[in-house]
mmCIF file of the N, C-alpha and C atoms, coordinates in Angstrom:
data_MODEL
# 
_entry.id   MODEL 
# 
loop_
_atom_site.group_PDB 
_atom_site.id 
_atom_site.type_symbol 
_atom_site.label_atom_id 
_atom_site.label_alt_id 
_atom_site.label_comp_id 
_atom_site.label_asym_id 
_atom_site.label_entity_id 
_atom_site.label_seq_id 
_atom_site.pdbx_PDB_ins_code 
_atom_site.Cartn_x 
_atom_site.Cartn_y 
_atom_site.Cartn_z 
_atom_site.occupancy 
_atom_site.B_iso_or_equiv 
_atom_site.pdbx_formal_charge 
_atom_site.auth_seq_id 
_atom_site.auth_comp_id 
_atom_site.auth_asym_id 
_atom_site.auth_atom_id 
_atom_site.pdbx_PDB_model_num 
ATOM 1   N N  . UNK A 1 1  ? 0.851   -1.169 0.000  1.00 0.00 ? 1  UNK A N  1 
ATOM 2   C CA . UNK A 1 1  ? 0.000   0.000  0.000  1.00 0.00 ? 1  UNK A CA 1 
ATOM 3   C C  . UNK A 1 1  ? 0.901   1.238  0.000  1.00 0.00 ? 1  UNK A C  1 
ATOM 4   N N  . UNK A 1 2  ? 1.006   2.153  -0.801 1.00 0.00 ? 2  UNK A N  1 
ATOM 5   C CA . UNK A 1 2  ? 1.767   3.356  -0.841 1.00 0.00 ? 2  UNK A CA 1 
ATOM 6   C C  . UNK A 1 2  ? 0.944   4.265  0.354  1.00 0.00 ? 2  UNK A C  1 
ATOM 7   N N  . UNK A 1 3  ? 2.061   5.603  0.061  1.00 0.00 ? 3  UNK A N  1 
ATOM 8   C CA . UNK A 1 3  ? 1.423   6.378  1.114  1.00 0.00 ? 3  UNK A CA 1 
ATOM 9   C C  . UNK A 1 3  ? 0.881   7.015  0.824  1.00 0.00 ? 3  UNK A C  1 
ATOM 10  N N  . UNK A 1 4  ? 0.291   7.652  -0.489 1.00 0.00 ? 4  UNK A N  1 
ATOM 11  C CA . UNK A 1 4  ? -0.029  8.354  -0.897 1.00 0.00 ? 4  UNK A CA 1 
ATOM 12  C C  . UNK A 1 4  ? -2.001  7.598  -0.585 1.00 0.00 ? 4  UNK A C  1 
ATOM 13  N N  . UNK A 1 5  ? -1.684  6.528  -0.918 1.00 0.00 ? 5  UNK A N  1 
ATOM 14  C CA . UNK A 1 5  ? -3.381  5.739  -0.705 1.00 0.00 ? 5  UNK A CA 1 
ATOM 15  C C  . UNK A 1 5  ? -3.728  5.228  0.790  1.00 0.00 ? 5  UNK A C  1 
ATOM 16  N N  . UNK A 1 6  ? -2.584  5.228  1.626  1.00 0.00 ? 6  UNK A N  1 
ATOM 17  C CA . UNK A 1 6  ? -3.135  5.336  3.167  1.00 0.00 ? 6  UNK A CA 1 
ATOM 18  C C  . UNK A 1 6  ? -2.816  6.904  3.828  1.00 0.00 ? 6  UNK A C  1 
ATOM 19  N N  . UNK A 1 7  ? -2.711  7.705  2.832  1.00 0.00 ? 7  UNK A N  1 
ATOM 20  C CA . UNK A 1 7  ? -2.989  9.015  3.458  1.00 0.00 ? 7  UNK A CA 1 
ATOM 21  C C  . UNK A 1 7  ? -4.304  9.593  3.380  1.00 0.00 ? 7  UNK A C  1 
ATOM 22  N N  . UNK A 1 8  ? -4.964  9.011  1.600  1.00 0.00 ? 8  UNK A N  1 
ATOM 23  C CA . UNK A 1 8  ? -5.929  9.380  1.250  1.00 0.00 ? 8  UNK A CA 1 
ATOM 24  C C  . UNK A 1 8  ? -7.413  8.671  1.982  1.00 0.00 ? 8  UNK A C  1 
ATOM 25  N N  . UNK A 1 9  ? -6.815  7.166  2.570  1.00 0.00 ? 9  UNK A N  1 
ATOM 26  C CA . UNK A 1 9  ? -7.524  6.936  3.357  1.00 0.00 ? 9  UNK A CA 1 
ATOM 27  C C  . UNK A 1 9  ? -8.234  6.897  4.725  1.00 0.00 ? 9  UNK A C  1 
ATOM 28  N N  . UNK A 1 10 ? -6.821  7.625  5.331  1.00 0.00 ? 10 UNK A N  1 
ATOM 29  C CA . UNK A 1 10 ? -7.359  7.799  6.993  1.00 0.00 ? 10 UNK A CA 1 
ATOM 30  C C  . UNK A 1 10 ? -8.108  9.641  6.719  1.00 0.00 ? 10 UNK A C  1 
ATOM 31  N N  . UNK A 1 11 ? -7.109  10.475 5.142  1.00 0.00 ? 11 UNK A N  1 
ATOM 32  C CA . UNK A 1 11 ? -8.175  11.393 5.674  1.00 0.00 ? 11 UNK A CA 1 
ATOM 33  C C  . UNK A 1 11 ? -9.732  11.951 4.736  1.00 0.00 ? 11 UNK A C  1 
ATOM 34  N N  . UNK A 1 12 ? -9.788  10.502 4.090  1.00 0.00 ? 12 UNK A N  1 
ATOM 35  C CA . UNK A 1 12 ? -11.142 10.418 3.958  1.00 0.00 ? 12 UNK A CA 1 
ATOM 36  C C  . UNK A 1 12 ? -12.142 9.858  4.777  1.00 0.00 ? 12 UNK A C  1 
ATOM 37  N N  . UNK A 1 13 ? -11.417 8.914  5.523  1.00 0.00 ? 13 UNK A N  1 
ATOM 38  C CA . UNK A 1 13 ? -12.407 8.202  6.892  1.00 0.00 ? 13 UNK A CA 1 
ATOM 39  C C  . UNK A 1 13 ? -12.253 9.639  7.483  1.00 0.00 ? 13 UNK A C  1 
ATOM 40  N N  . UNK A 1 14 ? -11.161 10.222 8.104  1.00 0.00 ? 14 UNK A N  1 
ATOM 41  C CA . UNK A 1 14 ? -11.897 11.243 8.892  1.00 0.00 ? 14 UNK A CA 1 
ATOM 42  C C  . UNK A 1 14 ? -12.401 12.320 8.674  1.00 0.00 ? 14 UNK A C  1 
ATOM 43  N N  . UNK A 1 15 ? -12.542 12.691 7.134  1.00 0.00 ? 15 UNK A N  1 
ATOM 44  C CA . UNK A 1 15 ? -13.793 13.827 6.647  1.00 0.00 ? 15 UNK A CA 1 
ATOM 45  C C  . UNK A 1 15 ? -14.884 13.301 6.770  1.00 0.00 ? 15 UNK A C  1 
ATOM 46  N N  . UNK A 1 16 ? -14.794 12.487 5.924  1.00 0.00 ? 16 UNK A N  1 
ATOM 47  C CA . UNK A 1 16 ? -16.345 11.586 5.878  1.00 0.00 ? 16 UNK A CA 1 
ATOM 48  C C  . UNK A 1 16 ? -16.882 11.375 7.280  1.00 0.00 ? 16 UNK A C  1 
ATOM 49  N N  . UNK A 1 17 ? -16.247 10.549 8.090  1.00 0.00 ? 17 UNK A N  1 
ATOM 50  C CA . UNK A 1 17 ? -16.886 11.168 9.779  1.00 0.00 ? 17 UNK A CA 1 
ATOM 51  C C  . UNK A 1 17 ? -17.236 12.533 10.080 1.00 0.00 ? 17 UNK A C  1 
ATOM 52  N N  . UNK A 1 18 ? -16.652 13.157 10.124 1.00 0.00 ? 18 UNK A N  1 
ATOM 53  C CA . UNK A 1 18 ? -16.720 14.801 10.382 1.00 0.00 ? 18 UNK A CA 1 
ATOM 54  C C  . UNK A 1 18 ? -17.980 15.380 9.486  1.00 0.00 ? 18 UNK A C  1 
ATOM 55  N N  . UNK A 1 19 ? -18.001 15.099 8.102  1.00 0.00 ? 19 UNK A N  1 
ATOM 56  C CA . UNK A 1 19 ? -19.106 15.946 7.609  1.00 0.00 ? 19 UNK A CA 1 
ATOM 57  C C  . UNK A 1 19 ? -20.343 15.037 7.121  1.00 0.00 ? 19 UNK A C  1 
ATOM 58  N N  . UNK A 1 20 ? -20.135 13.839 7.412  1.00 0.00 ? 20 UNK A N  1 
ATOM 59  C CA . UNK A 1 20 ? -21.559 13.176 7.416  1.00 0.00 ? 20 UNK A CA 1 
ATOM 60  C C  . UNK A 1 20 ? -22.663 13.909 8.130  1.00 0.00 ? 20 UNK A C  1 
ATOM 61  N N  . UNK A 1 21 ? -23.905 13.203 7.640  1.00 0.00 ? 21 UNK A N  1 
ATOM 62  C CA . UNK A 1 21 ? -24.905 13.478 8.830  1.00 0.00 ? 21 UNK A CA 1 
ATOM 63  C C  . UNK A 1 21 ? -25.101 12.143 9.239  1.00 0.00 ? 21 UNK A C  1 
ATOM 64  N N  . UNK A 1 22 ? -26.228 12.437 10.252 1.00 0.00 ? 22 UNK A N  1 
ATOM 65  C CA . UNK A 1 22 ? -25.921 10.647 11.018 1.00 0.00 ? 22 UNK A CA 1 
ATOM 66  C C  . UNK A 1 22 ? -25.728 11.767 12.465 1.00 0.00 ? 22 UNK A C  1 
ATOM 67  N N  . UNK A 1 23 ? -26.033 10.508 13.294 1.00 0.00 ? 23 UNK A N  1 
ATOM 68  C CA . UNK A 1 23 ? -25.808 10.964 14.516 1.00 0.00 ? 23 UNK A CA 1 
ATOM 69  C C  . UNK A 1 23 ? -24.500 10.749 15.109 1.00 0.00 ? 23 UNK A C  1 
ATOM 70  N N  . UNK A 1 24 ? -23.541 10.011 14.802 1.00 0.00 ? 24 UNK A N  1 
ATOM 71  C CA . UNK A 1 24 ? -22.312 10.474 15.197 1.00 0.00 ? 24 UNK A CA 1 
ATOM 72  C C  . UNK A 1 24 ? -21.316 10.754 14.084 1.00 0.00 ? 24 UNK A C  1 
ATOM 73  N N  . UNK A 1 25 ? -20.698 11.767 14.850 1.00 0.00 ? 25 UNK A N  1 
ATOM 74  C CA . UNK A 1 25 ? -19.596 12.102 13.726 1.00 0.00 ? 25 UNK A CA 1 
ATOM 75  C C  . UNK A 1 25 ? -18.279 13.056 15.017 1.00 0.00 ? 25 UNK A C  1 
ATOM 76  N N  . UNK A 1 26 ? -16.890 13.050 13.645 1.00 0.00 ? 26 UNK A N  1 
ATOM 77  C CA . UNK A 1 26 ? -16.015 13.345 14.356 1.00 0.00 ? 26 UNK A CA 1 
ATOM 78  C C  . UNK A 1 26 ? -16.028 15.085 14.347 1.00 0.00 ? 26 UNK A C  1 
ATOM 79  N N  . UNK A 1 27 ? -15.718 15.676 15.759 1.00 0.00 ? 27 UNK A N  1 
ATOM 80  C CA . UNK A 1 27 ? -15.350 16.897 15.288 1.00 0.00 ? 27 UNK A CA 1 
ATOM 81  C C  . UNK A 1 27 ? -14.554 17.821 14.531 1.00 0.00 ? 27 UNK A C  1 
ATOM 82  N N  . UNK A 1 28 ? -14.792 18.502 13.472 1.00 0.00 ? 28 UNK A N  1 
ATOM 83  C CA . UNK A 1 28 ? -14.260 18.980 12.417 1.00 0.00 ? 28 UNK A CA 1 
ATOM 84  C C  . UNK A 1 28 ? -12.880 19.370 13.113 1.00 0.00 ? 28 UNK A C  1 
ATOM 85  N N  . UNK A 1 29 ? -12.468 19.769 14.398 1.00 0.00 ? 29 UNK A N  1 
ATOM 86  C CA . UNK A 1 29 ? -11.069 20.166 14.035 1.00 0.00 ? 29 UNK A CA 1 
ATOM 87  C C  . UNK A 1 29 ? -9.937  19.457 14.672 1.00 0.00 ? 29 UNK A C  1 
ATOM 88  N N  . UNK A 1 30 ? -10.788 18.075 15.475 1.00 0.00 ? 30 UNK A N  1 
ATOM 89  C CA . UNK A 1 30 ? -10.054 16.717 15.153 1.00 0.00 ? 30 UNK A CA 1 
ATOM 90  C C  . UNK A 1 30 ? -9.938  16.076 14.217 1.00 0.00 ? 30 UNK A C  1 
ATOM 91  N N  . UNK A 1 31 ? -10.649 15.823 13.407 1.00 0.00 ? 31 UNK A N  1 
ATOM 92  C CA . UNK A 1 31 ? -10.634 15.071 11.702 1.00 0.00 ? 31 UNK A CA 1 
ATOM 93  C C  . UNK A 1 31 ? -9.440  16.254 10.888 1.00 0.00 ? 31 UNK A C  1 
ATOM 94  N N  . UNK A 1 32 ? -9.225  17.718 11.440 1.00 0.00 ? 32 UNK A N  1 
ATOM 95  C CA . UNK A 1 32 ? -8.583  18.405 10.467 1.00 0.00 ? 32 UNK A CA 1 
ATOM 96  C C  . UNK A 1 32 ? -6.961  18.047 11.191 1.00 0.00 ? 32 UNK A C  1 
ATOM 97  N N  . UNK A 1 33 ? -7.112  17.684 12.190 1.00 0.00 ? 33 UNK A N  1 
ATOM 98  C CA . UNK A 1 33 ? -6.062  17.737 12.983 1.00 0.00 ? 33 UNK A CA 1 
ATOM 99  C C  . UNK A 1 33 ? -5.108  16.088 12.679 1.00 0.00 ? 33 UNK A C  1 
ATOM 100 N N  . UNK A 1 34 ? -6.173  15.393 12.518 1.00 0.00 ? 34 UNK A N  1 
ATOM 101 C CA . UNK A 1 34 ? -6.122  14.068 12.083 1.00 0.00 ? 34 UNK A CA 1 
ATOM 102 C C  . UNK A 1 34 ? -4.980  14.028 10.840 1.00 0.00 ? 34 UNK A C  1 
ATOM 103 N N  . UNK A 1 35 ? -6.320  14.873 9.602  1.00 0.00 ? 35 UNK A N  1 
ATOM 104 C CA . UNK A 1 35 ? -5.709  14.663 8.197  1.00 0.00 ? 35 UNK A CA 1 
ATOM 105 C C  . UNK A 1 35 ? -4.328  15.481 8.418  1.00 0.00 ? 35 UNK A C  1 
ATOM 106 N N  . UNK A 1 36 ? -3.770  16.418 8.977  1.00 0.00 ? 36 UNK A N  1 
ATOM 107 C CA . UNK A 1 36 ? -3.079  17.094 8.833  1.00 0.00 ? 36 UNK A CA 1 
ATOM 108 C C  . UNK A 1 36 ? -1.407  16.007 9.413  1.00 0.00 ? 36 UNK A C  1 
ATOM 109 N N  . UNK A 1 37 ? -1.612  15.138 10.386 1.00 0.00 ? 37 UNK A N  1 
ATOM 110 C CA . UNK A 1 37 ? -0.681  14.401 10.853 1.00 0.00 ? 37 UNK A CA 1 
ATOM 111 C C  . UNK A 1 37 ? -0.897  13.267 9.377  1.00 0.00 ? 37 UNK A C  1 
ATOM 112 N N  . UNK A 1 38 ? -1.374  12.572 9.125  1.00 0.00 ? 38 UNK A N  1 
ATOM 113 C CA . UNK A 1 38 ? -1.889  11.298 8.042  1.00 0.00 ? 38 UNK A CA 1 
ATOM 114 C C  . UNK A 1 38 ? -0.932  12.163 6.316  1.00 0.00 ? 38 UNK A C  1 
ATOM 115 N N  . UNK A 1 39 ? -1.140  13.869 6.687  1.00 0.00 ? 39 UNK A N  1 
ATOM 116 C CA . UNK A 1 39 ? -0.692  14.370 5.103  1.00 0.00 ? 39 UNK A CA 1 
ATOM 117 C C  . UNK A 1 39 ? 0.805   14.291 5.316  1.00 0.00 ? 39 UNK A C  1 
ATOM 118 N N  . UNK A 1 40 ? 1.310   14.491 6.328  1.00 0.00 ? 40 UNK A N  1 
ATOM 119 C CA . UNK A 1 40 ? 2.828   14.455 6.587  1.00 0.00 ? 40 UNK A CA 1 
ATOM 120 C C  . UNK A 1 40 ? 3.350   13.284 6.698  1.00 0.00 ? 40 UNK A C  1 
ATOM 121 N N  . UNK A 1 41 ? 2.446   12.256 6.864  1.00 0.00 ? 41 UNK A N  1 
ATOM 122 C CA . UNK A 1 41 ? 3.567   10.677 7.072  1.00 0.00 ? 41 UNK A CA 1 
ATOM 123 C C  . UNK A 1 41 ? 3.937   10.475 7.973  1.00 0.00 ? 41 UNK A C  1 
ATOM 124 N N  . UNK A 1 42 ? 3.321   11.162 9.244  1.00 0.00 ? 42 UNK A N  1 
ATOM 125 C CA . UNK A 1 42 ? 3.634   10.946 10.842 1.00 0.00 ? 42 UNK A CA 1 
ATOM 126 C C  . UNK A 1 42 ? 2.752   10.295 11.538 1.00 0.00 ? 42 UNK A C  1 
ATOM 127 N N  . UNK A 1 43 ? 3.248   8.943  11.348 1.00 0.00 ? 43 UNK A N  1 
ATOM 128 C CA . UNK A 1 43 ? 2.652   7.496  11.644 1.00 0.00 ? 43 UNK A CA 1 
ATOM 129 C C  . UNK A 1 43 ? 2.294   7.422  13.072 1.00 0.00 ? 43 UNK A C  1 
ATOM 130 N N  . UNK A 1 44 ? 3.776   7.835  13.869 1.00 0.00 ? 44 UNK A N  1 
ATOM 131 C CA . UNK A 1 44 ? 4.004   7.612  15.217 1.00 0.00 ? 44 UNK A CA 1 
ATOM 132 C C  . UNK A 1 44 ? 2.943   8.795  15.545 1.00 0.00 ? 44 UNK A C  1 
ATOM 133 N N  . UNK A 1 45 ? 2.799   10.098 15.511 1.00 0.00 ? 45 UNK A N  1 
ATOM 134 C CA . UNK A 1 45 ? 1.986   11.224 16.128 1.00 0.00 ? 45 UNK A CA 1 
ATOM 135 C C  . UNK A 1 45 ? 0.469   10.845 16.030 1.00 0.00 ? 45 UNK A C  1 
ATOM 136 N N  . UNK A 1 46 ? 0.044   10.164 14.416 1.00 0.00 ? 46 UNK A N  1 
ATOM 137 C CA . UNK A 1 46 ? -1.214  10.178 14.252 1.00 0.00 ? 46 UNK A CA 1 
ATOM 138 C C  . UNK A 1 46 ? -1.696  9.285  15.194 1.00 0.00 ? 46 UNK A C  1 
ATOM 139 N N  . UNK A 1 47 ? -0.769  8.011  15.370 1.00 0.00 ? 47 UNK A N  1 
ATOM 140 C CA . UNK A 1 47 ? -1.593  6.910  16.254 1.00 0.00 ? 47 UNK A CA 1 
ATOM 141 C C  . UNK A 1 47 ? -1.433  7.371  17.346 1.00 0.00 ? 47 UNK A C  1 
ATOM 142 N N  . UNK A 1 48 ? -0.856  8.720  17.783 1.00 0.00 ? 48 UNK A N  1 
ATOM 143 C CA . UNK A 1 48 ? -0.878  8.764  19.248 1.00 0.00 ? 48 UNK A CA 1 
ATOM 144 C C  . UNK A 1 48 ? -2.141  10.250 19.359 1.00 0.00 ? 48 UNK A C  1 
ATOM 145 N N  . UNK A 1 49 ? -2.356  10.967 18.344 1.00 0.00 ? 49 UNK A N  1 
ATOM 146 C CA . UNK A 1 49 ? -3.677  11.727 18.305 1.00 0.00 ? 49 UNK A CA 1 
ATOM 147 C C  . UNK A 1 49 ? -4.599  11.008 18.184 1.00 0.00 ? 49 UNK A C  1 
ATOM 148 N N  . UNK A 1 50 ? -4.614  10.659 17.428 1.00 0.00 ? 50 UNK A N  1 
ATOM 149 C CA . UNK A 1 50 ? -5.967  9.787  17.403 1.00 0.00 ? 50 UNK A CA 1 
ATOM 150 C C  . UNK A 1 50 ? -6.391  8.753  18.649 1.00 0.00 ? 50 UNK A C  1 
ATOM 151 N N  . UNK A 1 51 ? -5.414  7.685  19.607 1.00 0.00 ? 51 UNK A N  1 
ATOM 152 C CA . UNK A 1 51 ? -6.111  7.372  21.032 1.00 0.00 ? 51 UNK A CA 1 
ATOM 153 C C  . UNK A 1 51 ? -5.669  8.874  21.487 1.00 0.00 ? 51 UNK A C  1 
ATOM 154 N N  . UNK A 1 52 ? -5.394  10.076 22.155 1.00 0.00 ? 52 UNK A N  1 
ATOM 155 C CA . UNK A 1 52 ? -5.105  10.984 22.589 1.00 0.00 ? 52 UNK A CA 1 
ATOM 156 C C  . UNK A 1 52 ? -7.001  11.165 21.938 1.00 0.00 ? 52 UNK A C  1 
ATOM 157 N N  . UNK A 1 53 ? -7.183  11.941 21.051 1.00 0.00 ? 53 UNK A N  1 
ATOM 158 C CA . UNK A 1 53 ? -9.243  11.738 20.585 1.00 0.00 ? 53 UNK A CA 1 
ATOM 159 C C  . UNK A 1 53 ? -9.693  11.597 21.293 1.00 0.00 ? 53 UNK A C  1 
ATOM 160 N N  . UNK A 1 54 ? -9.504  10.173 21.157 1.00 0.00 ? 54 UNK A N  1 
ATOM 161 C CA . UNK A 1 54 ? -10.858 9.068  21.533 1.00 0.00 ? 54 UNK A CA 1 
ATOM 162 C C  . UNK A 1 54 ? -10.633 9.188  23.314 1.00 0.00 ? 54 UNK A C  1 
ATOM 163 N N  . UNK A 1 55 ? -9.488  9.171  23.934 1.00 0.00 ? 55 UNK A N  1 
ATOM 164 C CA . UNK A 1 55 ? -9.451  9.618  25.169 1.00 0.00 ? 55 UNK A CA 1 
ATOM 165 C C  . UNK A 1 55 ? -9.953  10.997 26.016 1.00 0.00 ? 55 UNK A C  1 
ATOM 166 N N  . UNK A 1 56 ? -9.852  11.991 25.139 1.00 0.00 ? 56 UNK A N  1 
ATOM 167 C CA . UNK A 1 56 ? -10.201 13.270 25.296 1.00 0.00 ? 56 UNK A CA 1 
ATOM 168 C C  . UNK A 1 56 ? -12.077 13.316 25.627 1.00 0.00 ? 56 UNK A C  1 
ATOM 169 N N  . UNK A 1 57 ? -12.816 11.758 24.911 1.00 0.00 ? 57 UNK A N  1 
ATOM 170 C CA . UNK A 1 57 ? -13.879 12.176 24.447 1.00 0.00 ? 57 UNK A CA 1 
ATOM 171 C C  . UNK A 1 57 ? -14.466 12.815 23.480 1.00 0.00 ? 57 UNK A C  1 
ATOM 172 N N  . UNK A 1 58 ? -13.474 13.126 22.390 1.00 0.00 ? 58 UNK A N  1 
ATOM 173 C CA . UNK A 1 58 ? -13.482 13.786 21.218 1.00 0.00 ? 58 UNK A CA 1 
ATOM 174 C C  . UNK A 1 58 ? -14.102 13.072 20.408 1.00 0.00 ? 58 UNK A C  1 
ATOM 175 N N  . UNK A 1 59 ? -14.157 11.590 20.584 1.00 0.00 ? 59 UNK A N  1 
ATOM 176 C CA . UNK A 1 59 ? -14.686 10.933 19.016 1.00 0.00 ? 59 UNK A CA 1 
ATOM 177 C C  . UNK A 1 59 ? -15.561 10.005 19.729 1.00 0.00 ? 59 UNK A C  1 
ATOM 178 N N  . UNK A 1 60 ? -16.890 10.193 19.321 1.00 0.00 ? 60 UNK A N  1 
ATOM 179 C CA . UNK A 1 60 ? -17.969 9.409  19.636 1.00 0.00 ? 60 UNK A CA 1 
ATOM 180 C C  . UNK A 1 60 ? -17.536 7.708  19.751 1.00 0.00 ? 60 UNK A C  1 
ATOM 181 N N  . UNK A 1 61 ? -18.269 6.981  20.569 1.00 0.00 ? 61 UNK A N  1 
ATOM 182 C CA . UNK A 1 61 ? -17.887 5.731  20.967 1.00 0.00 ? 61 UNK A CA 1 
ATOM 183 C C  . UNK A 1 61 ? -18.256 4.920  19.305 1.00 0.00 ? 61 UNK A C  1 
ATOM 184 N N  . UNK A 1 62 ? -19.327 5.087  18.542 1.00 0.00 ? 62 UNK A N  1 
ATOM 185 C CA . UNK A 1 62 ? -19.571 4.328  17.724 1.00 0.00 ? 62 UNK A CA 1 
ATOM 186 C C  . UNK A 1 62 ? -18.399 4.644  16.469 1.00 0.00 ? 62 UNK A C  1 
ATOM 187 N N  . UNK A 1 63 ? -17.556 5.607  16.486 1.00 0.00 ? 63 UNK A N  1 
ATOM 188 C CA . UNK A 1 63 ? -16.518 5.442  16.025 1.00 0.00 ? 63 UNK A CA 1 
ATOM 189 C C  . UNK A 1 63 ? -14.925 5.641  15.975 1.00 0.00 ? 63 UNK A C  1 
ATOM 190 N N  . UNK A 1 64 ? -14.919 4.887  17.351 1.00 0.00 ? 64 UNK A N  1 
ATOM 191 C CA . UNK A 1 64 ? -13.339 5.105  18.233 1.00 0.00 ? 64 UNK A CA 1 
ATOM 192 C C  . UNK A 1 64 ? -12.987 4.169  17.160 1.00 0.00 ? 64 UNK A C  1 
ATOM 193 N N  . UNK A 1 65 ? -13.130 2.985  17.280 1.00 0.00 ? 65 UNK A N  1 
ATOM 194 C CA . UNK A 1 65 ? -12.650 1.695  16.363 1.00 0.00 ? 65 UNK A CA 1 
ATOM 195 C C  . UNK A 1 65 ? -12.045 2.096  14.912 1.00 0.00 ? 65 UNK A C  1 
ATOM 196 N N  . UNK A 1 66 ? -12.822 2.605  14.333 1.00 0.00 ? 66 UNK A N  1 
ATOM 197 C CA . UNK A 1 66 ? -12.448 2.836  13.162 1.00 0.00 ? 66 UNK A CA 1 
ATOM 198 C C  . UNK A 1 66 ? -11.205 3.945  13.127 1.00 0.00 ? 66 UNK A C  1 
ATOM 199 N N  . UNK A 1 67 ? -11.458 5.019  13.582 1.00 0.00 ? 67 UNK A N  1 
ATOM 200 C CA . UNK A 1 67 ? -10.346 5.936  13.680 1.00 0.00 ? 67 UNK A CA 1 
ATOM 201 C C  . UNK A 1 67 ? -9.175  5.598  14.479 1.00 0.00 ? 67 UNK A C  1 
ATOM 202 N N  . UNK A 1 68 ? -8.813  4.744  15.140 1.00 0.00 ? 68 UNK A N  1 
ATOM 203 C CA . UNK A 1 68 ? -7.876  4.092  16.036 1.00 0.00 ? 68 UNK A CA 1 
ATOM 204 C C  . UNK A 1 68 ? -7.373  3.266  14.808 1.00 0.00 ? 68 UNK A C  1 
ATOM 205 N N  . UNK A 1 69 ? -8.206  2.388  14.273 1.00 0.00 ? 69 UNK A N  1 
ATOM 206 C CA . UNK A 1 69 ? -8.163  1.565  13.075 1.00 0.00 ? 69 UNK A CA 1 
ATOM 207 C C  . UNK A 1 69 ? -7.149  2.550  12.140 1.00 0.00 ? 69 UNK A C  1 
ATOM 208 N N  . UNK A 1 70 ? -7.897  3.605  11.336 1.00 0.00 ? 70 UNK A N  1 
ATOM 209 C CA . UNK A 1 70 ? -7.264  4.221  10.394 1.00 0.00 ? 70 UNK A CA 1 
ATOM 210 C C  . UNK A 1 70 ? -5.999  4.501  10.527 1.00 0.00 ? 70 UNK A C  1 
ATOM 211 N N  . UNK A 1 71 ? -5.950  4.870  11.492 1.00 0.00 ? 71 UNK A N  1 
ATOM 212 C CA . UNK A 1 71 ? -4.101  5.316  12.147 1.00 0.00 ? 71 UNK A CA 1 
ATOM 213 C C  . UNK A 1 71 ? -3.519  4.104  12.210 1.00 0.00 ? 71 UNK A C  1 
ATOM 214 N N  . UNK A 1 72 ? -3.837  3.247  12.924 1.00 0.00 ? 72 UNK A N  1 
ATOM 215 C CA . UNK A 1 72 ? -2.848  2.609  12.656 1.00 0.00 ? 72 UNK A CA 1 
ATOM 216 C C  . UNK A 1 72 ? -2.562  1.771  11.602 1.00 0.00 ? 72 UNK A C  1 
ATOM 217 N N  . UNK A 1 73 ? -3.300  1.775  10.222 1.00 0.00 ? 73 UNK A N  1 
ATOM 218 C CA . UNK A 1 73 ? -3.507  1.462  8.948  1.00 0.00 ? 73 UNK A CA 1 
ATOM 219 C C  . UNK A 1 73 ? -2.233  2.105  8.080  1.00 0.00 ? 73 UNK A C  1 
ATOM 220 N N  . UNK A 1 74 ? -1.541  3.395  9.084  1.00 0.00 ? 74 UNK A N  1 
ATOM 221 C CA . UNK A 1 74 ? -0.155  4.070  8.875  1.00 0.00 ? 74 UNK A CA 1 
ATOM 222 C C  . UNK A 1 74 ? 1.156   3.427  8.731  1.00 0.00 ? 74 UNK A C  1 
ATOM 223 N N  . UNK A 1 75 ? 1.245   2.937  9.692  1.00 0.00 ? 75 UNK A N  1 
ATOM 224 C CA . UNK A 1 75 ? 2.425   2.030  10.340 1.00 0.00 ? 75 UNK A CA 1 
ATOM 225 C C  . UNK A 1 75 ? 2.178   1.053  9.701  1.00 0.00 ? 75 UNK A C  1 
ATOM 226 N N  . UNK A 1 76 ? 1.196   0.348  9.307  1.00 0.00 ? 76 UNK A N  1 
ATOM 227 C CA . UNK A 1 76 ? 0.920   -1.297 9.088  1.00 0.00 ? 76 UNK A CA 1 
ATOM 228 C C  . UNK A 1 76 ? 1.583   -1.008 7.617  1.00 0.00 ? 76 UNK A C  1 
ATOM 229 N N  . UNK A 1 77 ? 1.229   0.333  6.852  1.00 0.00 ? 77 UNK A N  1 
ATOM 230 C CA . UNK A 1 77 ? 2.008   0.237  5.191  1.00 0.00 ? 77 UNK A CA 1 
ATOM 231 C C  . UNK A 1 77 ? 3.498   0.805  5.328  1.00 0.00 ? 77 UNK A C  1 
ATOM 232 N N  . UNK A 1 78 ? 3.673   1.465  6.123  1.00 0.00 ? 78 UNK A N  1 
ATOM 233 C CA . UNK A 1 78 ? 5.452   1.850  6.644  1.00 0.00 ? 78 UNK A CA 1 
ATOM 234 C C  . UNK A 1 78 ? 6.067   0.245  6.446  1.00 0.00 ? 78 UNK A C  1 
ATOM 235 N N  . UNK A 1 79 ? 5.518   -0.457 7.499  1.00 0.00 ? 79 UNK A N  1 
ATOM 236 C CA . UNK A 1 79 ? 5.965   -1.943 7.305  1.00 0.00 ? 79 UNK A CA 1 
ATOM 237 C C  . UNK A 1 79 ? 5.789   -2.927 6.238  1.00 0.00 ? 79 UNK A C  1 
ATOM 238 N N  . UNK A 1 80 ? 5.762   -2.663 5.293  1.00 0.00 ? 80 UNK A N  1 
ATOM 239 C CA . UNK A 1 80 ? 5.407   -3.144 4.552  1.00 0.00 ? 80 UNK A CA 1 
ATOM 240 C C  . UNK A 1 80 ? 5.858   -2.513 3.110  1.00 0.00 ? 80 UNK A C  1 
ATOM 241 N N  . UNK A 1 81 ? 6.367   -1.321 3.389  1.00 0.00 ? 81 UNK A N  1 
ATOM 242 C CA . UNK A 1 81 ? 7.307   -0.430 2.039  1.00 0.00 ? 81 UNK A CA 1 
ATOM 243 C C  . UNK A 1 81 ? 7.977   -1.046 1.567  1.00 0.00 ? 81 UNK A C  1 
ATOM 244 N N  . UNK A 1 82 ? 8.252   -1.037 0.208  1.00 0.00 ? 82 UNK A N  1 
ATOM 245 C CA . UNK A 1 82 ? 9.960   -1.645 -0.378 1.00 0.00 ? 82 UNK A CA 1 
ATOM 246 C C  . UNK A 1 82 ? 10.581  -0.670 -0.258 1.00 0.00 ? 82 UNK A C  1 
# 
């Protein structure tokens, strides 16, 4: 998986949370805060904002999983680079 397609993916999971409707969603300037670690390639920071989030109470329970998920979807393609 390049990085360019697990960048595009943690920060489309976290727009798409953020500007859905639906009853839960992430707050816009955690999801911006999100994409902004995910655009730089800072694997180690994002997975530690993102539980840092979900700890804060920042990200609704019905989608801690996934955003915990996405981040660390970072590291899993770092490992895995040629």
């Amino acid at each position: 998986m390049s990085w360019r397609s697990v960048s595009l993916t943690a920060c489309s999971a976290a727009l798409l949370a953020a500007g859905c409707g639906g009853g839960d969603r992430l707050p816009v300037l955690t999801a911006l805060r999100l994409e902004r670690l995910a655009a730089r390639h800072d694997c180690r920071a994002l997975v530690r904002e993102a539980v840092a989030a979900v700890n804060r109470g920042e990200v609704p329970p019905a989608l801690q999983e996934q955003v915990v998920s996405d981040a660390n979807a970072c590291r899993l393609a770092r490992r895995f680079r040629p």
